[in-house]
C-alpha positions in Angstrom: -11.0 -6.3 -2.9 -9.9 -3.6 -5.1 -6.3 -1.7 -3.7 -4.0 0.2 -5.5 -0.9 -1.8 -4.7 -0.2 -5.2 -4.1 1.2 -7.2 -1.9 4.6 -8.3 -3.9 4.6 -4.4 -4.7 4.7 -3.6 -0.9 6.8 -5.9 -0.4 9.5 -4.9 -2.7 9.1 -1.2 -2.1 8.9 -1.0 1.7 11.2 -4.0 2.8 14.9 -4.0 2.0 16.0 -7.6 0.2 18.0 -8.4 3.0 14.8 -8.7 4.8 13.8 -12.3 4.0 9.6 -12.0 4.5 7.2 -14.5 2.4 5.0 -12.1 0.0 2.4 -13.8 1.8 2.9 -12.3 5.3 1.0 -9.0 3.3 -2.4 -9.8 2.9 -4.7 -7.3 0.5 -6.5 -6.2 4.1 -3.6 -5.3 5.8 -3.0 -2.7 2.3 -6.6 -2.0 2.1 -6.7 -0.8 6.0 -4.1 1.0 5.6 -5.4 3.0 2.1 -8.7 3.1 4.6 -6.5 4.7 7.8 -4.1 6.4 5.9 -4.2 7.4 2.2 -8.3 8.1 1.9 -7.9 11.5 4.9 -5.5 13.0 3.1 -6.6 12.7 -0.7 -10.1 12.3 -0.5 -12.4 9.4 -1.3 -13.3 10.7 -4.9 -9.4 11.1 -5.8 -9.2 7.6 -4.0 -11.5 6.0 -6.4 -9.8 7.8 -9.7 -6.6 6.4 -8.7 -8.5 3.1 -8.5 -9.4 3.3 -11.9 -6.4 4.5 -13.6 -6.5 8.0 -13.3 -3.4 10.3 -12.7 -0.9 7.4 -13.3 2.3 9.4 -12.5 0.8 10.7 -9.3 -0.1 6.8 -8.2 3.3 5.2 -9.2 5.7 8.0 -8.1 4.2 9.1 -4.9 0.7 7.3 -3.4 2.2 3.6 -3.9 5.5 4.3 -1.7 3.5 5.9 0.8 0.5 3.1 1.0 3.4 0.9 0.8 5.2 2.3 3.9 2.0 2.6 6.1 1.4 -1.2 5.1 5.0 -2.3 6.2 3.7 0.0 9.5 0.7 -2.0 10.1 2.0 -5.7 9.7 5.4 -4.9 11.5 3.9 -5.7 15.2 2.6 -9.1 13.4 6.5 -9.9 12.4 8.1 -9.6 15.8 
C-alpha cells in the first residue's frame, strides 16, 4: 500500500514527544483512509498520484504531509482513549 507518509513520519509530526505512543499504534490504513477521506477531495486524484510518484516535492514535504499527518492523528485518536 503505497501512501505518501509513514507511520514514524506521522508520528513524529502530529504527536508531541511527550506523548509516549508505539510507532505501531499507526498502521499504513489508518494514513491511507485518511489520504482517501481527506487529502484526495481537495487535490484531486491525478495530483494524488503525482505526489505519489515524486512529483512537486516541496509542495508534499512542506504542506500535504503535515496535513495527512494531522487527519491521521484525527482518525486513530478514538482508538487511544
Amino acid at each position: 500500500m503505497n501512501t505518501l507518509i509513514t507511520p514514524a513520519e506521522v508520528l513524529d509530526s502530529a504527536f508531541s514527544p511527550e506523548e509516549l505512543y508505539d510507532v505501531m499504534v499507526i498502521t499504513p490504513t489508518d494514513i491511507a483512509t485518511a489520504e482517501e477521506r481527506y487529502l484526495i477531495p481537495i487535490v484531486g486524484r491525478e495530483l494524488y498520484d503525482a505526489l505519489l510518484a515524486g512529483e512537486y516535492e516541496s509542495l508534499r514535504i512542506n504542506y500535504v504531509l503535515p496535513a495527512v499527518a494531522a487527519w491521521t492523528r484525527r482518525i486513530i485518536e478514538p482508538l487511544l482513549a
